[in-house]
mmCIF file as Biopython writes it, N, C-alpha, C and O atoms, coordinates in Angstrom:
data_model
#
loop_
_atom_site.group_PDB
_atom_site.id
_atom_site.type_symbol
_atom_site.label_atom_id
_atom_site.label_alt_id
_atom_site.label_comp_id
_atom_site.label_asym_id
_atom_site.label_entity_id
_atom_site.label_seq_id
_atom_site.pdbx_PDB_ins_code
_atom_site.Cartn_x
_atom_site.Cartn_y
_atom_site.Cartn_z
_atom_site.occupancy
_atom_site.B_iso_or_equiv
_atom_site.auth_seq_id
_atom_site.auth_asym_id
_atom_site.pdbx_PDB_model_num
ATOM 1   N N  . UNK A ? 1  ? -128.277 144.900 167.364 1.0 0.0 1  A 1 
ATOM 2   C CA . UNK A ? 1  ? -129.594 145.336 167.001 1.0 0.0 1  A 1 
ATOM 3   C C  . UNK A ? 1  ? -130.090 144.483 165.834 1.0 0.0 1  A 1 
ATOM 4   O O  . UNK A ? 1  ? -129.507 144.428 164.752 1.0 0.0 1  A 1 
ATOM 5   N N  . UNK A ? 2  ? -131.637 143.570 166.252 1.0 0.0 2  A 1 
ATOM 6   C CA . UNK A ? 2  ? -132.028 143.034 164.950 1.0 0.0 2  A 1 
ATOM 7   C C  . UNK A ? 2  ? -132.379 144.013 163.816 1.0 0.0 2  A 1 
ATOM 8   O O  . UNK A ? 2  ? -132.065 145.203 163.837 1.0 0.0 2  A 1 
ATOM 9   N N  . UNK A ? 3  ? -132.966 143.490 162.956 1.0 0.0 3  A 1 
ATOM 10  C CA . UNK A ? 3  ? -133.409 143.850 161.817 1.0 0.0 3  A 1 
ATOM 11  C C  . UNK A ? 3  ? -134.661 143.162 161.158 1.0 0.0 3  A 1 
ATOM 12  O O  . UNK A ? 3  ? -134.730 142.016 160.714 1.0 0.0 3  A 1 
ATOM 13  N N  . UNK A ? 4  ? -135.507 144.007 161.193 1.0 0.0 4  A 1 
ATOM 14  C CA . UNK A ? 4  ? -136.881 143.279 160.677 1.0 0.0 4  A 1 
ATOM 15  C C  . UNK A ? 4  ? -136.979 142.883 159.225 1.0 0.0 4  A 1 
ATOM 16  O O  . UNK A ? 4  ? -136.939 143.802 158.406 1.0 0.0 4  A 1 
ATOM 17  N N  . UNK A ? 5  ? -137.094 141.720 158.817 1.0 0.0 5  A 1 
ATOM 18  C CA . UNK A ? 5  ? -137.090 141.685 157.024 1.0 0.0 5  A 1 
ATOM 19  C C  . UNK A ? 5  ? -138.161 140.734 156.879 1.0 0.0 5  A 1 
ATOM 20  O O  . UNK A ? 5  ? -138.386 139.662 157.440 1.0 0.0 5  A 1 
ATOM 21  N N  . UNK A ? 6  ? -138.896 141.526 155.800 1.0 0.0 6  A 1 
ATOM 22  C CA . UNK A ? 6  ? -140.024 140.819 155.404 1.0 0.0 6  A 1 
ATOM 23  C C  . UNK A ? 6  ? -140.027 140.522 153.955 1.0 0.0 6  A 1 
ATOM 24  O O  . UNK A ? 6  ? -139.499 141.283 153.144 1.0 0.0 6  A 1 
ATOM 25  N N  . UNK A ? 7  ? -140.581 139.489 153.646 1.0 0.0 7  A 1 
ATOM 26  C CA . UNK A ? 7  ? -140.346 138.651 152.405 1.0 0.0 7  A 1 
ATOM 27  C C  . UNK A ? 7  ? -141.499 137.998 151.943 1.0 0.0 7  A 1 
ATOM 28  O O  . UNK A ? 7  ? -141.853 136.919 152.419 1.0 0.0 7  A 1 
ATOM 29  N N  . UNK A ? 8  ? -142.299 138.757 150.771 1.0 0.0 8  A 1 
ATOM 30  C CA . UNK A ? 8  ? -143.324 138.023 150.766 1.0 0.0 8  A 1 
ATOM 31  C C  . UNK A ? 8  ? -143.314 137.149 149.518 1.0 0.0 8  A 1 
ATOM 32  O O  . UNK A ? 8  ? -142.598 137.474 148.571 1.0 0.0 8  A 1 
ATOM 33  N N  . UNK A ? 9  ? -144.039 136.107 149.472 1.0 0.0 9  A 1 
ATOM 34  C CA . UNK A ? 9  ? -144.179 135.162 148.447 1.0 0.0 9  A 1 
ATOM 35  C C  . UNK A ? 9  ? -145.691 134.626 147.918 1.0 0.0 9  A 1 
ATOM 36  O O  . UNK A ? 9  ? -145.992 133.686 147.183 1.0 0.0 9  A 1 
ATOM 37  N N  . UNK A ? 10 ? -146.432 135.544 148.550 1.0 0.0 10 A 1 
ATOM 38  C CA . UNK A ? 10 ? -147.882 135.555 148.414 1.0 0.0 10 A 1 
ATOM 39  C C  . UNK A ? 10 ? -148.320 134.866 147.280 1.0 0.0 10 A 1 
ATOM 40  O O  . UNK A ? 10 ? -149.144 133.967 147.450 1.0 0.0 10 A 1 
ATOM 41  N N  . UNK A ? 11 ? -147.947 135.105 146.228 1.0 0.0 11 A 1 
ATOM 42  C CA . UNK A ? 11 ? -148.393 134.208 144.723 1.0 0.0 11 A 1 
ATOM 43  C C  . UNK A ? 11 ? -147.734 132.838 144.559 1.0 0.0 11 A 1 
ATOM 44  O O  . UNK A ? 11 ? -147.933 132.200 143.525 1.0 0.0 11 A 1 
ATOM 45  N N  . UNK A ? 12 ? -146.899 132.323 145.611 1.0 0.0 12 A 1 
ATOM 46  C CA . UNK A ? 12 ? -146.183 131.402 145.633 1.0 0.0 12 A 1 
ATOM 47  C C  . UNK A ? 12 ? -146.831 130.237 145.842 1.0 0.0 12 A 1 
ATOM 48  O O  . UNK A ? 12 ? -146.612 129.710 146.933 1.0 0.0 12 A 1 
ATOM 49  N N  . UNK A ? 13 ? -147.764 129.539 144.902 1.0 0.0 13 A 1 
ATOM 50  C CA . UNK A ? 13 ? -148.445 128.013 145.798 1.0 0.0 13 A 1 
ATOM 51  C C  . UNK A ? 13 ? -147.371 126.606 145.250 1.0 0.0 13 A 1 
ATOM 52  O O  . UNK A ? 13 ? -147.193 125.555 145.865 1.0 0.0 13 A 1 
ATOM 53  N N  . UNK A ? 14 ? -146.860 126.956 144.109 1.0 0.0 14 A 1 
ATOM 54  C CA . UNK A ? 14 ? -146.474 125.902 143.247 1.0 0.0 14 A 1 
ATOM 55  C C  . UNK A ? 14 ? -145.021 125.852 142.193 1.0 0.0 14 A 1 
ATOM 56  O O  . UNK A ? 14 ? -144.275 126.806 141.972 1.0 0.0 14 A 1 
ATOM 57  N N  . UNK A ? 15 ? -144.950 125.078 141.890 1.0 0.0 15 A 1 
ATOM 58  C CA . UNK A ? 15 ? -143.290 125.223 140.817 1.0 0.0 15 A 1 
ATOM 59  C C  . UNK A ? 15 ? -142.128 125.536 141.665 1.0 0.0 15 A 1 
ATOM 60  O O  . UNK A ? 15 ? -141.848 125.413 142.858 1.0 0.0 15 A 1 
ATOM 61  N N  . UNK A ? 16 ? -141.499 126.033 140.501 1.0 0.0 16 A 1 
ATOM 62  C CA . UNK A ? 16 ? -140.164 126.482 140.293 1.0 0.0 16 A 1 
ATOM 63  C C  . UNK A ? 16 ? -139.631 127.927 141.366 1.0 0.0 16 A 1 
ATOM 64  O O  . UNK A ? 16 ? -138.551 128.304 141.819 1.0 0.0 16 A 1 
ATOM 65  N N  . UNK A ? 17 ? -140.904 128.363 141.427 1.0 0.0 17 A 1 
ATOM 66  C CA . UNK A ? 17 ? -140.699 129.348 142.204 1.0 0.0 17 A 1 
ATOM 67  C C  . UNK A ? 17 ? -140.703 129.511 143.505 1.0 0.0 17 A 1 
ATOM 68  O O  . UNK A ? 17 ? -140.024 130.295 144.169 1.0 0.0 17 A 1 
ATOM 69  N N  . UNK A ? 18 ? -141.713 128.528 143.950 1.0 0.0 18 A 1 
ATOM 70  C CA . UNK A ? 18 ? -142.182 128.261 145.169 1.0 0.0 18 A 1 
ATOM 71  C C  . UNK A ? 18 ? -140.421 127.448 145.984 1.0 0.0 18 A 1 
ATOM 72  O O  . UNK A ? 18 ? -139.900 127.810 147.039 1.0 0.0 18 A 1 
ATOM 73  N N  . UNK A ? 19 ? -139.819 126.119 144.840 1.0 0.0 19 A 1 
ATOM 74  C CA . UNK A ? 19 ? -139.348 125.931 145.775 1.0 0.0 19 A 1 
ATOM 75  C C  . UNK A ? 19 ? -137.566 126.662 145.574 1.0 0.0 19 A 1 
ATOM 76  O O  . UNK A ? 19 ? -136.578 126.096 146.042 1.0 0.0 19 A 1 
ATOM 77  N N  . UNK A ? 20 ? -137.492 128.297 144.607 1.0 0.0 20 A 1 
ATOM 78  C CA . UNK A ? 20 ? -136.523 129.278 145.065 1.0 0.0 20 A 1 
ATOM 79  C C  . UNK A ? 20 ? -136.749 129.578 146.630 1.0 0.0 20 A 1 
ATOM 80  O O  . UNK A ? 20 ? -135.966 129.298 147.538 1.0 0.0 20 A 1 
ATOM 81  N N  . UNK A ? 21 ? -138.025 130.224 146.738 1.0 0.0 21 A 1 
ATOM 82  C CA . UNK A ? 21 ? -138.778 130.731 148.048 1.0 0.0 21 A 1 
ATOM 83  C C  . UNK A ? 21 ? -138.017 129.270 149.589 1.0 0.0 21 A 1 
ATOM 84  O O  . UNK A ? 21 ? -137.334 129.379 150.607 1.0 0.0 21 A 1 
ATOM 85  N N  . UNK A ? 22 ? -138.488 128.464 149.072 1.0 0.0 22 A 1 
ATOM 86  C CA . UNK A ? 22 ? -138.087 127.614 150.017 1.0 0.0 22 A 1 
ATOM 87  C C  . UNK A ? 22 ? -136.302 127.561 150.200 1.0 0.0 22 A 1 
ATOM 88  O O  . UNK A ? 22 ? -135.727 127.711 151.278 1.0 0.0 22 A 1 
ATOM 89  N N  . UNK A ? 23 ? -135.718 127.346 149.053 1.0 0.0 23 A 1 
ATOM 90  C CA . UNK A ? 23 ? -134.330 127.476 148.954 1.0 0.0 23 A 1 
ATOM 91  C C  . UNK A ? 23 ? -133.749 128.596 150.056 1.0 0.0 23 A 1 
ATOM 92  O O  . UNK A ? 23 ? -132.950 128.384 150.968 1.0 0.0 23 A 1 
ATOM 93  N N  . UNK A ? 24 ? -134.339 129.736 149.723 1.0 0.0 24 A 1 
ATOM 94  C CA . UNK A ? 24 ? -134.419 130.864 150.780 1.0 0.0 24 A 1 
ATOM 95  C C  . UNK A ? 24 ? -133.990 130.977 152.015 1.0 0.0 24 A 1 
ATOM 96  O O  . UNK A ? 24 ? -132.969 131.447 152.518 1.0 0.0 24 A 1 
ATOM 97  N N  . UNK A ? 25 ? -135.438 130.198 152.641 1.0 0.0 25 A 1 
ATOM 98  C CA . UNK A ? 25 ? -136.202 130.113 153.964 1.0 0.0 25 A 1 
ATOM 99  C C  . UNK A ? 25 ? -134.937 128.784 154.683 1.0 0.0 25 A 1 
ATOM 100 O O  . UNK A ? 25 ? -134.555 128.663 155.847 1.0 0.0 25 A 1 
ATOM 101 N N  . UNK A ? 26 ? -134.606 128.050 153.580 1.0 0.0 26 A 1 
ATOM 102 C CA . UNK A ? 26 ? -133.843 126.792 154.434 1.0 0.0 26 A 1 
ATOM 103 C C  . UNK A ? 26 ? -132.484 127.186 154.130 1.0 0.0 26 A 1 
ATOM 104 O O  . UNK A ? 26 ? -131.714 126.235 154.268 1.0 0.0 26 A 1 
ATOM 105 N N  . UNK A ? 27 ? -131.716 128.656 153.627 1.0 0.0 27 A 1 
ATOM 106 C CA . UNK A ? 27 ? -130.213 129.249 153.831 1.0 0.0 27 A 1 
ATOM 107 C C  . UNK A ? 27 ? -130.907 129.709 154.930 1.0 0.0 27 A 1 
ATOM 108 O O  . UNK A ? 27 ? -131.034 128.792 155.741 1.0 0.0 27 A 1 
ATOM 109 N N  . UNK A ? 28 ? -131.440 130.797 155.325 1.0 0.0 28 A 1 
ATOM 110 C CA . UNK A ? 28 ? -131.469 131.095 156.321 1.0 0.0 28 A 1 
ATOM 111 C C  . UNK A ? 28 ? -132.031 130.763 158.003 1.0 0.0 28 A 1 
ATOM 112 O O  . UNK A ? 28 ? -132.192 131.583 158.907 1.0 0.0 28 A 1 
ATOM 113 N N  . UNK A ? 29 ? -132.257 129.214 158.027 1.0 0.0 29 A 1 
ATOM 114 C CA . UNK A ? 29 ? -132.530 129.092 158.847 1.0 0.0 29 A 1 
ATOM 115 C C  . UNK A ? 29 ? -130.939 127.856 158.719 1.0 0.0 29 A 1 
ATOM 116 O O  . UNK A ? 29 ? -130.673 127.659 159.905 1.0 0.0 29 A 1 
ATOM 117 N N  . UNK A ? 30 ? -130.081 127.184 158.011 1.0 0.0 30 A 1 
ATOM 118 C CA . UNK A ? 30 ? -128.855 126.533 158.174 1.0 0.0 30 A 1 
ATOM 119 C C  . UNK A ? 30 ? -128.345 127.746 158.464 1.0 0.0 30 A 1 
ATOM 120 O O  . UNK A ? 30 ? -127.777 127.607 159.547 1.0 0.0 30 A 1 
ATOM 121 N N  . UNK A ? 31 ? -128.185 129.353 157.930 1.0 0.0 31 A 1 
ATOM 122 C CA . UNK A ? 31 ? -127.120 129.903 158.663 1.0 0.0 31 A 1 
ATOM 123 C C  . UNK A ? 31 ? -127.584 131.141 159.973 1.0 0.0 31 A 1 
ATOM 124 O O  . UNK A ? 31 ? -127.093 132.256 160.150 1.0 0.0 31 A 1 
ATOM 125 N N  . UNK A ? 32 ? -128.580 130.517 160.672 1.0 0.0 32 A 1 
ATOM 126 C CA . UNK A ? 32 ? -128.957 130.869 161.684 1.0 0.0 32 A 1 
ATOM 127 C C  . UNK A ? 32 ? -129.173 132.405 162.092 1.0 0.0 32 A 1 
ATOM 128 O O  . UNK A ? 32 ? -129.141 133.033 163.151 1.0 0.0 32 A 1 
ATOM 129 N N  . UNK A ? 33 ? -129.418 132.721 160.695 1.0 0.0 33 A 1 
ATOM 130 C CA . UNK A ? 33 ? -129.685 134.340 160.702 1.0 0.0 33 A 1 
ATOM 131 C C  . UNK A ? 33 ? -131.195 134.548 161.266 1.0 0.0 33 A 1 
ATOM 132 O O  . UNK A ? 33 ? -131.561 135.637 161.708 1.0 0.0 33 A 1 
ATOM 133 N N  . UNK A ? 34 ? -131.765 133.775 161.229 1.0 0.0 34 A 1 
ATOM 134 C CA . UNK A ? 34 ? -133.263 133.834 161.785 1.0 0.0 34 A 1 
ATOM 135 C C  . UNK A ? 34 ? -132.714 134.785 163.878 1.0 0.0 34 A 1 
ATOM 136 O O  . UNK A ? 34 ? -133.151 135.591 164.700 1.0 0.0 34 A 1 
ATOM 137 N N  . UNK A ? 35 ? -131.579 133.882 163.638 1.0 0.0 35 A 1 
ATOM 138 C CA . UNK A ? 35 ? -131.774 134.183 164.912 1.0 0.0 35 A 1 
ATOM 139 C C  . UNK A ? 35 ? -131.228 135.498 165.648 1.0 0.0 35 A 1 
ATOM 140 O O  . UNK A ? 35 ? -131.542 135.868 166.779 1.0 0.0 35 A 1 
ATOM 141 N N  . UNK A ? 36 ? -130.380 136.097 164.797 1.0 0.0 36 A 1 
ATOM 142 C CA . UNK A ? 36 ? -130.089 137.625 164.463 1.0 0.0 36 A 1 
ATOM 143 C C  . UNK A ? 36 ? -131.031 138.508 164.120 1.0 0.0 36 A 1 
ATOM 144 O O  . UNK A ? 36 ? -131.118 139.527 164.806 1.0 0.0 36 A 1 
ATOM 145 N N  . UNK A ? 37 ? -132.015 138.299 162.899 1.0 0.0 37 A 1 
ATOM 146 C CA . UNK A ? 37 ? -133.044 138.974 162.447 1.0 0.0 37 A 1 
ATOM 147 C C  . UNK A ? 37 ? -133.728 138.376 162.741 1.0 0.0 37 A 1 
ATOM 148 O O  . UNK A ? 37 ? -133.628 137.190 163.054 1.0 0.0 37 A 1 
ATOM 149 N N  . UNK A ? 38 ? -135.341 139.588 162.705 1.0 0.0 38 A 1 
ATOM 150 C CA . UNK A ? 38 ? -136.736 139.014 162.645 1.0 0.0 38 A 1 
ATOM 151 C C  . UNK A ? 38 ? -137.457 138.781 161.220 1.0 0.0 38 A 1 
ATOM 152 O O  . UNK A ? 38 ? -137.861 139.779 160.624 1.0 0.0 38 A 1 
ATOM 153 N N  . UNK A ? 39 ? -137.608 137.694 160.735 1.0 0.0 39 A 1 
ATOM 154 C CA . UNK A ? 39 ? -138.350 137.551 159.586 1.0 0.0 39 A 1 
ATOM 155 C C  . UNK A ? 39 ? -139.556 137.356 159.403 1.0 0.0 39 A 1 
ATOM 156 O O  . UNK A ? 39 ? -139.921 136.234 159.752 1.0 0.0 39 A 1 
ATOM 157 N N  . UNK A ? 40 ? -140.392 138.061 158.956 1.0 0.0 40 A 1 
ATOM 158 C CA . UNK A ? 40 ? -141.476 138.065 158.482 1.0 0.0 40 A 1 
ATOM 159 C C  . UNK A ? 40 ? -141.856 137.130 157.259 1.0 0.0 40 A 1 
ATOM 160 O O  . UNK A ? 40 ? -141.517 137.749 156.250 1.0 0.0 40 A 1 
ATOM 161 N N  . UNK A ? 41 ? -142.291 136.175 156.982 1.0 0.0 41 A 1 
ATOM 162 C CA . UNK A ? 41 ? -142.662 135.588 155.725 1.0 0.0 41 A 1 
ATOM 163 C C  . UNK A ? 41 ? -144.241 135.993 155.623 1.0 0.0 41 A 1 
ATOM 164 O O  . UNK A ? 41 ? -145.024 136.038 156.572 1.0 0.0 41 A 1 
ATOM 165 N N  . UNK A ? 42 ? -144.558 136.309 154.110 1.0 0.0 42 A 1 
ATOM 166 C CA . UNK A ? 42 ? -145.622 136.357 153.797 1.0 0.0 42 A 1 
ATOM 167 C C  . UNK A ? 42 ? -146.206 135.219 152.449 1.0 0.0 42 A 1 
ATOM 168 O O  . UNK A ? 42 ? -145.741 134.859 151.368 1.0 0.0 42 A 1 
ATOM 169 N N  . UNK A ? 43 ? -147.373 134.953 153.174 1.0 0.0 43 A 1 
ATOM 170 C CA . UNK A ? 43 ? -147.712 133.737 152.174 1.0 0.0 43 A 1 
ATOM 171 C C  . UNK A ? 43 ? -149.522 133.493 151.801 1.0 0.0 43 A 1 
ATOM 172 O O  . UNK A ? 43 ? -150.574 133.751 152.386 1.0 0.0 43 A 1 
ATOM 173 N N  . UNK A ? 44 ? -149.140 132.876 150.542 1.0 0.0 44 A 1 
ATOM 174 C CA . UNK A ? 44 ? -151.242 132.448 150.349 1.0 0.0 44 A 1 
ATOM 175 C C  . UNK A ? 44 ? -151.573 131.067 151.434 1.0 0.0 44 A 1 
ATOM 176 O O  . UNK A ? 44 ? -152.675 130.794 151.908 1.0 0.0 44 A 1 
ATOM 177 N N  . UNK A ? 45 ? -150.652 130.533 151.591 1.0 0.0 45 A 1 
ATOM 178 C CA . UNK A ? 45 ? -151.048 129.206 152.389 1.0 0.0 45 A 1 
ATOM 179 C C  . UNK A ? 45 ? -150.365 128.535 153.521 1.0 0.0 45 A 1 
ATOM 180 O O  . UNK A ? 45 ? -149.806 127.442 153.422 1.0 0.0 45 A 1 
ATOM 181 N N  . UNK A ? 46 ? -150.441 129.260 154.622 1.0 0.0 46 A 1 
ATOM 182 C CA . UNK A ? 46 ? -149.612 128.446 155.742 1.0 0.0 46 A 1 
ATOM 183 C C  . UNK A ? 46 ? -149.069 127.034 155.529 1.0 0.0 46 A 1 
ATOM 184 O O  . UNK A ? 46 ? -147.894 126.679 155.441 1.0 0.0 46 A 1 
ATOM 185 N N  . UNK A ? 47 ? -149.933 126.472 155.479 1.0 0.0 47 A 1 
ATOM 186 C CA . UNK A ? 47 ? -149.814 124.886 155.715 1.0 0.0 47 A 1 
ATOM 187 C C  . UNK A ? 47 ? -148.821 124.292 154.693 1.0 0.0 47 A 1 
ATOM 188 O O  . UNK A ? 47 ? -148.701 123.069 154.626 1.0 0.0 47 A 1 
ATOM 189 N N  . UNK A ? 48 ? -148.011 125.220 153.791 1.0 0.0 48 A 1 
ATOM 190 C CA . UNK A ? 48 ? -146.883 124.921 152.491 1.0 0.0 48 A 1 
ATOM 191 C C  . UNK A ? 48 ? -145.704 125.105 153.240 1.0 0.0 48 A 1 
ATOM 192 O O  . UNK A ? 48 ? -144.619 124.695 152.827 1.0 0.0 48 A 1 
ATOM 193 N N  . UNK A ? 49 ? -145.914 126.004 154.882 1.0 0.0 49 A 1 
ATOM 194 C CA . UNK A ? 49 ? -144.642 126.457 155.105 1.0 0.0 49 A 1 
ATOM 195 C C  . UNK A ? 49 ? -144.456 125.497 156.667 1.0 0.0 49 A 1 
ATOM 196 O O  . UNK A ? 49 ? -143.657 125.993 157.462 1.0 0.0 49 A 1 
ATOM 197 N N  . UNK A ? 50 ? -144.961 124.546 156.981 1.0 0.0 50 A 1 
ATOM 198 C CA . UNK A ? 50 ? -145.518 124.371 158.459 1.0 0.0 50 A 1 
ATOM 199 C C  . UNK A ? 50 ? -144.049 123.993 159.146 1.0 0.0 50 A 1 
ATOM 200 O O  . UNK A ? 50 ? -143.942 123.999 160.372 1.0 0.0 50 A 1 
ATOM 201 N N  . UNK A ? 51 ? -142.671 123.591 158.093 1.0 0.0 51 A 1 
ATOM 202 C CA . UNK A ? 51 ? -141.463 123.331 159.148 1.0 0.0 51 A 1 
ATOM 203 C C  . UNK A ? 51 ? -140.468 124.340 159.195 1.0 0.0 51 A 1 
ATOM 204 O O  . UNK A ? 51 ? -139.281 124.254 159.508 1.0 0.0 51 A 1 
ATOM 205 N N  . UNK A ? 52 ? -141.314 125.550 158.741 1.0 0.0 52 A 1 
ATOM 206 C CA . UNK A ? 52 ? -140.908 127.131 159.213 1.0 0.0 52 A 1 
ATOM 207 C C  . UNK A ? 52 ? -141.340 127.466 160.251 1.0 0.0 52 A 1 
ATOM 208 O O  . UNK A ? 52 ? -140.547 128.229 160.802 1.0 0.0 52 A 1 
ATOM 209 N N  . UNK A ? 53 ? -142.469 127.233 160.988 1.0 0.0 53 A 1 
ATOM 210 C CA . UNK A ? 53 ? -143.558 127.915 161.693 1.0 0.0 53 A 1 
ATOM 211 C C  . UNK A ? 53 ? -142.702 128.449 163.704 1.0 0.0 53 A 1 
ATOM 212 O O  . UNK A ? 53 ? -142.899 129.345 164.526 1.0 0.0 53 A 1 
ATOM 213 N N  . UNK A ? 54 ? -141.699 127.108 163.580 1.0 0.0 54 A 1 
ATOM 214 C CA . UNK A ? 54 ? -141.079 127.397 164.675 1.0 0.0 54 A 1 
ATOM 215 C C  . UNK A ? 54 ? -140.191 128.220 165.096 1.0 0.0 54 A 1 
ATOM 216 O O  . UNK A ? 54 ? -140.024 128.486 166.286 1.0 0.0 54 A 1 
ATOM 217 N N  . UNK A ? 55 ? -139.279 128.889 163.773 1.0 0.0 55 A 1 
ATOM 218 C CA . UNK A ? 55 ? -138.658 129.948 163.474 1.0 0.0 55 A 1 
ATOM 219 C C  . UNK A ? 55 ? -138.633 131.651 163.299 1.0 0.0 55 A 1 
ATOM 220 O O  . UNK A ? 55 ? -138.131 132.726 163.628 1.0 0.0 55 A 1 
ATOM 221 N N  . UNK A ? 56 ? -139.597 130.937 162.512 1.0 0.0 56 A 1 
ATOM 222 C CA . UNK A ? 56 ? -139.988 132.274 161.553 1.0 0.0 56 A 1 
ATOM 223 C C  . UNK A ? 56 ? -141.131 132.667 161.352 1.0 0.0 56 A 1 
ATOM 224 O O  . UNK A ? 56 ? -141.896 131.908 160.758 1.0 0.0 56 A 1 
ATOM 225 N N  . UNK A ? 57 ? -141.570 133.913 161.767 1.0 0.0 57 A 1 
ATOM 226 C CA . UNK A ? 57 ? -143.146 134.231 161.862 1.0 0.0 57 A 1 
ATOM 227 C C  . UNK A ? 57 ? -143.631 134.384 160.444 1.0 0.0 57 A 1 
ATOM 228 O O  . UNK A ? 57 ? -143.059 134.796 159.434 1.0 0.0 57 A 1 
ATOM 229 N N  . UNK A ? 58 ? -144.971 133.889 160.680 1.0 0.0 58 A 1 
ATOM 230 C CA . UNK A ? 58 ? -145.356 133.723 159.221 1.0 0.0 58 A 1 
ATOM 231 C C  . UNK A ? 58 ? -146.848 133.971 159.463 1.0 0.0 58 A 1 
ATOM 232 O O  . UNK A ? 58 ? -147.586 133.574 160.365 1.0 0.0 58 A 1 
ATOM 233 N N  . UNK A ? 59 ? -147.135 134.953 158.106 1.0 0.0 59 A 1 
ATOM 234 C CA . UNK A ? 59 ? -148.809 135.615 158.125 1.0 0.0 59 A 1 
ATOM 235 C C  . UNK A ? 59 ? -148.701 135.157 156.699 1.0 0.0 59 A 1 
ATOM 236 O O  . UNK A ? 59 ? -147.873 135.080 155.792 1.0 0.0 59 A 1 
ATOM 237 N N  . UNK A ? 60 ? -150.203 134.840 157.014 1.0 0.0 60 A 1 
ATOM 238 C CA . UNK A ? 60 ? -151.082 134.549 155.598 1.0 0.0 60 A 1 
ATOM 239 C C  . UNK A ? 60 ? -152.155 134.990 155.464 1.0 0.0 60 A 1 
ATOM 240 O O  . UNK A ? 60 ? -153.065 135.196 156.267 1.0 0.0 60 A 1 
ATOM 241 N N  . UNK A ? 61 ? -152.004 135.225 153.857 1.0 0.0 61 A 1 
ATOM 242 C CA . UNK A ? 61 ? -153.255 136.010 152.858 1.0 0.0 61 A 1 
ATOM 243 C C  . UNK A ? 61 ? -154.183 135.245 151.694 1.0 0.0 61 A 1 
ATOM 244 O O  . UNK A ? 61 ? -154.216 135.497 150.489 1.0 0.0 61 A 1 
ATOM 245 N N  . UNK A ? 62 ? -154.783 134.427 152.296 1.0 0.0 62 A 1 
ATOM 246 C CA . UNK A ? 62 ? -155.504 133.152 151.378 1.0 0.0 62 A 1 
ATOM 247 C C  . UNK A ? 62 ? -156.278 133.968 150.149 1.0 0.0 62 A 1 
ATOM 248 O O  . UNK A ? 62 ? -156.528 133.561 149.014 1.0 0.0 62 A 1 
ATOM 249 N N  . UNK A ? 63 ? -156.510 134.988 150.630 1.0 0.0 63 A 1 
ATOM 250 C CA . UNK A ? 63 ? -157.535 135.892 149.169 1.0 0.0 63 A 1 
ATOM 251 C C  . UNK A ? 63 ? -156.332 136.322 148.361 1.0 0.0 63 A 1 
ATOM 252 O O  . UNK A ? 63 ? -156.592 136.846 147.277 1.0 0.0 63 A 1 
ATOM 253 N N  . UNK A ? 64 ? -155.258 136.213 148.645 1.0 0.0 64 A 1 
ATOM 254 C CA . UNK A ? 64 ? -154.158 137.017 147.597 1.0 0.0 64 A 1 
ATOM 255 C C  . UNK A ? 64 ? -154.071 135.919 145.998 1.0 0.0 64 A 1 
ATOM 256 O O  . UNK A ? 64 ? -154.439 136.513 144.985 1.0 0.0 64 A 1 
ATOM 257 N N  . UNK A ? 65 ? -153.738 134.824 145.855 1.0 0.0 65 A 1 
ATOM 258 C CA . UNK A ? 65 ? -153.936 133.959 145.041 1.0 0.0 65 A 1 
ATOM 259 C C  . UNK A ? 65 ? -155.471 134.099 144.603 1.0 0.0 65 A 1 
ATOM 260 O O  . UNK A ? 65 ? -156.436 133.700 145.256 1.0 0.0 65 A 1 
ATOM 261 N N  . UNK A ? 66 ? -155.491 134.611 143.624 1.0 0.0 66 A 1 
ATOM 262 C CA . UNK A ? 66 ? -157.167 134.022 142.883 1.0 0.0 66 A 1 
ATOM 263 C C  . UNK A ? 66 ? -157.099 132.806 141.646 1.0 0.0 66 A 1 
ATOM 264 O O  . UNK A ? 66 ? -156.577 132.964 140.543 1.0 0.0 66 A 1 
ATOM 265 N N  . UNK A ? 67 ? -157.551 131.970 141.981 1.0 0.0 67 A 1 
ATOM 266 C CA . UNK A ? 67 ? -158.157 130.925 141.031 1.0 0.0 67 A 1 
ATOM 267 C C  . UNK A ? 67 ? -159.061 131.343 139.638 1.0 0.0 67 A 1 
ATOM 268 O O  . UNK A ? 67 ? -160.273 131.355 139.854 1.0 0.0 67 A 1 
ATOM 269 N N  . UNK A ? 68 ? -158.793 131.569 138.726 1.0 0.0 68 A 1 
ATOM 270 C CA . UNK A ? 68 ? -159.682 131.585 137.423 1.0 0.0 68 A 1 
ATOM 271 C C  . UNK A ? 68 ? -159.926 132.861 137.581 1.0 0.0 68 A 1 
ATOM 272 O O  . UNK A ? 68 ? -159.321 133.551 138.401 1.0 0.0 68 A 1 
ATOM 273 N N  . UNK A ? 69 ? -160.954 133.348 136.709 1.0 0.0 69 A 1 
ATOM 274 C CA . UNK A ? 69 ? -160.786 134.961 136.545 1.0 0.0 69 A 1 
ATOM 275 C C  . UNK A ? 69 ? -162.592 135.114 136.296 1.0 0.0 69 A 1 
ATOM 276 O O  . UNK A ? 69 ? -163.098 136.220 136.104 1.0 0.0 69 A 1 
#
């Protein structure tokens, strides 16, 4: 039985953090748990994640990041 896990990184465009998030996404697709579980990634910008896209389903929230205040 899979397991649905969702992981969002929505504030994630840039740095140090962004590439933990990636660190992540590329253990679990070397230890092929993608293919056991269903992962959900959540993100402000598809196009940061595009050599996930074949794996791992991925929704994006472009209004979640706001620019300036």
């Amino acid at each position: 039985m899979s397991k649905k896990i969702v992981v969002s990184g929505i504030n994630l465009v840039d740095g140090g953090t962004l590439s933990v998030y990636y660190d992540f996404l590329d253990s679990v697709i070397e230890s092929e748990n993608y293919k056991r579980n269903d992962y959900i990634i959540l993100v402000s910008q598809k196009e940061l994640f595009k050599k996930y896209r074949d794996k791992l389903k991925i929704i994006e929230f472009p209004k979640s990041k706001k620019v300036g205040y």
